[in-house]
C-alpha positions in Angstrom: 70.0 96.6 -195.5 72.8 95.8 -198.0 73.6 98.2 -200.8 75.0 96.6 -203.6 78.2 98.3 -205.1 78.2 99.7 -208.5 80.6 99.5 -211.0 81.8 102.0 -213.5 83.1 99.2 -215.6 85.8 96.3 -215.5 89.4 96.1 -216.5 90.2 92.9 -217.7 94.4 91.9 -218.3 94.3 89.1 -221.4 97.5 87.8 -222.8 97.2 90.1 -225.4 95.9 93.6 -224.0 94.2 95.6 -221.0 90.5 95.5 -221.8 88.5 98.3 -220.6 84.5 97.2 -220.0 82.4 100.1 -219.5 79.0 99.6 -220.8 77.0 102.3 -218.9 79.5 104.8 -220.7 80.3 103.3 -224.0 79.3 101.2 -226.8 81.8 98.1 -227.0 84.9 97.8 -225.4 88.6 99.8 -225.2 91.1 96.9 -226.2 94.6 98.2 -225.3 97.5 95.7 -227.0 100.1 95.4 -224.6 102.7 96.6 -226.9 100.5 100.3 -227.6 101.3 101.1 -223.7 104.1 103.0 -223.2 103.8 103.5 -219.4 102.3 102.9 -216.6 101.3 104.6 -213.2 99.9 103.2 -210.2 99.0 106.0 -207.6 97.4 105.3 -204.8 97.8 108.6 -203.3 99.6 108.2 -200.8 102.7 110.3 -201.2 100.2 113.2 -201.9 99.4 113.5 -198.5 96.2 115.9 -197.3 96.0 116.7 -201.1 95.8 113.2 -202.3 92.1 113.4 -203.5 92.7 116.5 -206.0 96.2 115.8 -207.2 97.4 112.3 -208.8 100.7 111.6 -211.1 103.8 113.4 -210.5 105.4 114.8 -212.7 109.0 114.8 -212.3 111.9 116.7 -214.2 113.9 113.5 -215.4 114.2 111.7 -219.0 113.7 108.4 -219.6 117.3 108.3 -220.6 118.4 109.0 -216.9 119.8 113.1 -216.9 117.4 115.4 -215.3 117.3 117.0 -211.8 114.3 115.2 -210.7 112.3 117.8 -208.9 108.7 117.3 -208.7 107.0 119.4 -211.7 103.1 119.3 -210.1 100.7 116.4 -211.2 99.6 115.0 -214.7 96.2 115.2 -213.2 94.2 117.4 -210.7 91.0 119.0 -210.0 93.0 122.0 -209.8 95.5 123.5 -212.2 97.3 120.2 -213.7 100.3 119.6 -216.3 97.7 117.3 -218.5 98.0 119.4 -222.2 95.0 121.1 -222.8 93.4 119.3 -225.9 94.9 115.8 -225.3 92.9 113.3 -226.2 91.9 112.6 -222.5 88.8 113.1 -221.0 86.2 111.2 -217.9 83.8 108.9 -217.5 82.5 108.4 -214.0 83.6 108.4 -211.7 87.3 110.8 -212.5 87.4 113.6 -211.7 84.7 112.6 -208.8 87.0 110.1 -207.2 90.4 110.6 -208.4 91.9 108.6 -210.9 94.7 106.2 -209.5 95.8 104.2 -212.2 97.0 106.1 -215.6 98.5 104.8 -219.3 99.7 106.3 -221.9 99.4 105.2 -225.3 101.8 105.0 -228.1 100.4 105.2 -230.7 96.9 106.4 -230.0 94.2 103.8 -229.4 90.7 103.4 -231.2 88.2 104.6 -228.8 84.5 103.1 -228.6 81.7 105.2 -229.1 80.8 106.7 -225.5 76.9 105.7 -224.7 74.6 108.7 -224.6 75.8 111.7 -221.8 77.4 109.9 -218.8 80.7 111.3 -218.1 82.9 114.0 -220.0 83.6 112.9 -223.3 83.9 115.6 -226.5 82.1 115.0 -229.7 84.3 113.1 -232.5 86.8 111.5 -230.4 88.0 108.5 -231.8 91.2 107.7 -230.5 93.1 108.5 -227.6 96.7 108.7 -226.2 95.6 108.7 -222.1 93.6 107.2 -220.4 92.6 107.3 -216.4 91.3 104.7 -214.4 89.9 104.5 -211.2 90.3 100.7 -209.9 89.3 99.3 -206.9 92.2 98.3 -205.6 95.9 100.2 -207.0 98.1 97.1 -205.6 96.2 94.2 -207.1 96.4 96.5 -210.4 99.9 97.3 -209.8 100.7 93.5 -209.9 98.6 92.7 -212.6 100.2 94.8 -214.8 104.2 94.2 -213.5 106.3 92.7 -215.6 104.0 93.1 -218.7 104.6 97.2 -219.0 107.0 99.8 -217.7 105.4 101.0 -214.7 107.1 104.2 -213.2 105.9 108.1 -213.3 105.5 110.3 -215.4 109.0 112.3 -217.1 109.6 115.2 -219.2 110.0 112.6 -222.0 106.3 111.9 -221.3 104.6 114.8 -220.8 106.1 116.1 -224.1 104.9 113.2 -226.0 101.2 114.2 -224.3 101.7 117.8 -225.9 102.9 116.7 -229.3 99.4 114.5 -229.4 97.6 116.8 -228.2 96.4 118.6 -231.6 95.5 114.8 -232.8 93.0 114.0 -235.5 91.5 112.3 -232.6 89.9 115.0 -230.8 89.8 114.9 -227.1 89.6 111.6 -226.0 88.9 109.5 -223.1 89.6 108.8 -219.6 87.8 106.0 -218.1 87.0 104.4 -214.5 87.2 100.5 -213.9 87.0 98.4 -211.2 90.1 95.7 -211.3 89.2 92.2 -211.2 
């Protein structure tokens, strides 16, 4: 017997934005403009070794202008303690934090987010926009290539993670973290 393979949603690269299709967990699509994502990051979790399917993101102590002294700070996201800001606008759908996330953006400015569909996943009431969201796609080196050359794709910096924390009080509430499957 064959068991057919459900999918969370789709993630769809137009010319003109990502499109996030979810619609078990919301009502209409997340259109992300090209132009609103200020980075990208691919993890596959490989360089996380034995703890690769609780920890995903590194942080590392650099600037996007270059000083720094690079050390690894811990991981934007985890089942665990993590460096996400309490309060961002970043939350799950299934199936993050189930299956770890392995492809992340961040937004600039925040995105409209569509009304999540009834209780599935972890969304908070009023959320309306976000600045993060978390992805869980079938396959991180097809994604990867997809989105190369359109975004900056890279980890995560101090530059970053403080823009995370400055949003994190938003008018949007706390806001979304999806899961898609690439195509």
């Amino acid at each position: 017997m064959h068991k057919r393979r459900t999918s969370s949603g789709t993630l769809l690269v137009t010319e003109d934005a990502l499109v996030v299709e979810a619609r078990a967990e919301l009502k209409g699509r997340l259109e992300i403009p090209w132009e609103s994502i200020r980075k990208a990051v691919v993890d596959d979790g490989a360089r996380w070794g034995y703890v690769s399917e609780v920890c995903r993101f590194p942080v590392y102590a650099n600037r996007s202008d270059g000083p720094g002294y690079g050390a690894l700070i811990g991981p934007l996201w985890s089942n665990a303690a993590s460096l996400m800001p309490p309060g961002c606008p970043v939350a799950s759908l299934d199936p993050v934090p189930a299956r770890p996330p392995n492809v992340a953006l961040i937004l600039e400015p925040a995105t409209p987010a569509p009304t999540p569909r009834g209780q599935n996943g972890h969304w908070s009431a009023g959320a309306n926009s976000i600045v993060g969201l978390l992805l869980r796609v079938d396959d991180p080196n097809a994604a990867r290539a997809a989105l190369d050359g359109r975004l900056a794709i890279g980890d995560v910096d101090q530059d970053d993670l403080e823009y995370l924390i400055r949003n994190r009080d938003a008018d949007s509430g706390n806001g979304v973290s999806a899961s898609a499957a690439a195509s």
